[in-house]
Backbone as JSON Lines, residues from 0, in Angstrom:
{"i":0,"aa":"X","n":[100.19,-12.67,131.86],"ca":[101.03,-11.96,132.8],"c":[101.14,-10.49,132.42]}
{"i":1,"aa":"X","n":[101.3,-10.3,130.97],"ca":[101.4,-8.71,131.07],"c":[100.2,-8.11,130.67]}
{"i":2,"aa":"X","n":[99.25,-8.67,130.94],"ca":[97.92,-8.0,131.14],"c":[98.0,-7.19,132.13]}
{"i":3,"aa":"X","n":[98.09,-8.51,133.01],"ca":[97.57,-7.69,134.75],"c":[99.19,-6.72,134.75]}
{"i":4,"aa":"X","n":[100.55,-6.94,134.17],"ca":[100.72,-5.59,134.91],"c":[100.15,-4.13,134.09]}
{"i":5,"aa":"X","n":[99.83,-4.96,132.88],"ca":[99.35,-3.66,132.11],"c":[98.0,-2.67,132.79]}
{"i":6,"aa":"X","n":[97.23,-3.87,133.44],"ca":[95.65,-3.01,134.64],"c":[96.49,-2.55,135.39]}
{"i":7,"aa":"X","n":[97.34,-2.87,136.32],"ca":[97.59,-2.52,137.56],"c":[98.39,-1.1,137.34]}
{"i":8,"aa":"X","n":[99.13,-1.41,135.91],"ca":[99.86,0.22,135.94],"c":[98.97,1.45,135.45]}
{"i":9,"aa":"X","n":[97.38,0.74,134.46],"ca":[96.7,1.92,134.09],"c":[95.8,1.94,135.94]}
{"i":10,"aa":"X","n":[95.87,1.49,136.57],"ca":[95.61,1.78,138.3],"c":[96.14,3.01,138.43]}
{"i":11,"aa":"X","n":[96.97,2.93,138.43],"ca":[98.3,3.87,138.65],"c":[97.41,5.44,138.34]}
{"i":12,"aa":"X","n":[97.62,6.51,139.11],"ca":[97.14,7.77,138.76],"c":[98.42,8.54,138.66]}
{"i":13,"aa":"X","n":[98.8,9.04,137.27],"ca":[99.94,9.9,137.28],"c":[100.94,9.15,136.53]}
{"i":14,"aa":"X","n":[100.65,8.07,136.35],"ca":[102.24,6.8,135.66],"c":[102.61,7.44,134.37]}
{"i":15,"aa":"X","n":[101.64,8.03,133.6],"ca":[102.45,8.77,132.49],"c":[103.75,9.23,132.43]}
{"i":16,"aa":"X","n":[104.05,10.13,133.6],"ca":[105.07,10.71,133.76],"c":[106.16,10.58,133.79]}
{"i":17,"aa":"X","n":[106.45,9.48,134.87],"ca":[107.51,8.78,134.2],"c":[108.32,8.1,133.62]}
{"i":18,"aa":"X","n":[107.61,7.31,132.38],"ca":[108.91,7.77,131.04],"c":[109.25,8.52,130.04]}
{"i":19,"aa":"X","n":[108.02,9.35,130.21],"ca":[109.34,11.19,130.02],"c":[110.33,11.44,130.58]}
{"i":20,"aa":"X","n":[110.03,11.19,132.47],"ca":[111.2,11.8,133.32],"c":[112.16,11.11,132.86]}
{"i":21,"aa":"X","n":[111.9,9.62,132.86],"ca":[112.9,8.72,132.65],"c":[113.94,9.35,131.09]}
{"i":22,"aa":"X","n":[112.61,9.26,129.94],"ca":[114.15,9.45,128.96],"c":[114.04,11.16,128.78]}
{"i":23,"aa":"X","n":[113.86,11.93,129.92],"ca":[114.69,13.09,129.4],"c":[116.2,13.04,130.29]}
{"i":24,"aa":"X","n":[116.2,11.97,131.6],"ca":[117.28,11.77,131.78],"c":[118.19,11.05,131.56]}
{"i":25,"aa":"X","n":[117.27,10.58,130.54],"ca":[118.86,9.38,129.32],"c":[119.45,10.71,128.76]}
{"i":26,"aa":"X","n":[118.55,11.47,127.82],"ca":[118.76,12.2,126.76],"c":[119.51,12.97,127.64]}
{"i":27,"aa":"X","n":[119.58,13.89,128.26],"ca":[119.95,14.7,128.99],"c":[121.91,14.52,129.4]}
{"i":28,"aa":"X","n":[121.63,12.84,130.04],"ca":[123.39,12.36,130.34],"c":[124.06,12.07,128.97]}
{"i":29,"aa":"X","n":[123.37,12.22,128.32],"ca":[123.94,11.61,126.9],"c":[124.64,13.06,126.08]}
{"i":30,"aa":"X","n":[123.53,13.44,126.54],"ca":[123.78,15.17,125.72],"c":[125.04,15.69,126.42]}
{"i":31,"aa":"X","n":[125.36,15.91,127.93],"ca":[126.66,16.16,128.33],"c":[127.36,15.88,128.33]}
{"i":32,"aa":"X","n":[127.35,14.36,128.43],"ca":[128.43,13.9,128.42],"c":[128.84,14.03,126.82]}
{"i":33,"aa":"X","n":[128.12,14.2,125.7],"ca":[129.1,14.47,124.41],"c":[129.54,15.57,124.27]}
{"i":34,"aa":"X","n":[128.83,16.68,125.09],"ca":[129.56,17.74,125.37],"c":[130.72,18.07,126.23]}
{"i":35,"aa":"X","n":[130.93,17.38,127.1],"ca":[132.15,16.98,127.87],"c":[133.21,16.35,127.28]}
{"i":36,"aa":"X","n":[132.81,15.31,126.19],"ca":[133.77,14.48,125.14],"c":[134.59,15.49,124.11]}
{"i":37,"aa":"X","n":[133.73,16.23,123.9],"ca":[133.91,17.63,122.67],"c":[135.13,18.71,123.46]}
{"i":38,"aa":"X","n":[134.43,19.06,124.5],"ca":[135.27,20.11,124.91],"c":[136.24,19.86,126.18]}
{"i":39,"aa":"X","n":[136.62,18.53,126.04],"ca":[137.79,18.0,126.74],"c":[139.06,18.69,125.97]}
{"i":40,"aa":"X","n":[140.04,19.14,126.8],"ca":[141.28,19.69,126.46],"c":[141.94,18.62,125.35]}
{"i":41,"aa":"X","n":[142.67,18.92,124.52],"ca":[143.43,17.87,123.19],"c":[144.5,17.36,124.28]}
{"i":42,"aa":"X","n":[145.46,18.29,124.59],"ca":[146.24,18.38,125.53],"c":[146.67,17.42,126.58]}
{"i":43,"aa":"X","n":[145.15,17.44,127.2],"ca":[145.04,16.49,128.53],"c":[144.83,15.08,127.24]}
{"i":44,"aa":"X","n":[143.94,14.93,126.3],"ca":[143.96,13.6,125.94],"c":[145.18,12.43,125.33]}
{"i":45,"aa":"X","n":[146.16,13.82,124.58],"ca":[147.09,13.67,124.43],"c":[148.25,13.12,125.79]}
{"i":46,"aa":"X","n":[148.52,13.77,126.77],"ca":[149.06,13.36,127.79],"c":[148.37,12.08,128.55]}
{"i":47,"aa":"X","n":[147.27,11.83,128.37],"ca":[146.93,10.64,129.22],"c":[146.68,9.46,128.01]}
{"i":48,"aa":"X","n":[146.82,9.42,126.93],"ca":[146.87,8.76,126.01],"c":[148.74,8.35,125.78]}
{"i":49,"aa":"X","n":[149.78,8.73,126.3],"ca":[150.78,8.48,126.28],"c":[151.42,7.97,128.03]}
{"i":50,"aa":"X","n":[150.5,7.69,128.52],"ca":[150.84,7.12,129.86],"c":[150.86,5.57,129.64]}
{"i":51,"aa":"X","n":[150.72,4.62,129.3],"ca":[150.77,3.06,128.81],"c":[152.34,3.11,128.03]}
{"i":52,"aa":"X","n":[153.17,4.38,127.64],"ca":[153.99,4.46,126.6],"c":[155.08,4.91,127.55]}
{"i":53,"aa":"X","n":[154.37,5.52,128.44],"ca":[155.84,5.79,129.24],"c":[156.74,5.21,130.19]}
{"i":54,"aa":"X","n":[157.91,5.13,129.78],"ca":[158.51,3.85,131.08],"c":[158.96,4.32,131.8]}
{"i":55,"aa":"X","n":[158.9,5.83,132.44],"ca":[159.11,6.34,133.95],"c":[158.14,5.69,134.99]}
{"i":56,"aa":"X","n":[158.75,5.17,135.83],"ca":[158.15,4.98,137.02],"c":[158.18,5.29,138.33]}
């Protein structure tokens, strides 16, 4: 079985490509989003990290 998909994908003209495309857009969501994790306000994490604690409703 993974012969033939292995012929059918070297068929393929161009298939190289994408799984580069593919993991530069792992790498890529991964990379912002830890940059988004990093430069999230303390502030805001602090305030929404004390919402389960608060008994105003």
């Amino acid at each position: 079985m993974l012969k033939f998909i292995k012929h059918h994908m070297d068929s393929i003209s161009g298939i190289e490509i994408y799984p580069i495309i593919s993991l530069s857009i792992f790498f890529l969501f991964f990379v912002m989003l830890l940059v988004w994790v990093f430069s999230y306000s303390k502030d805001r994490i602090k305030e929404l990290s004390d919402i389960p604690l608060n008994e105003d409703k």
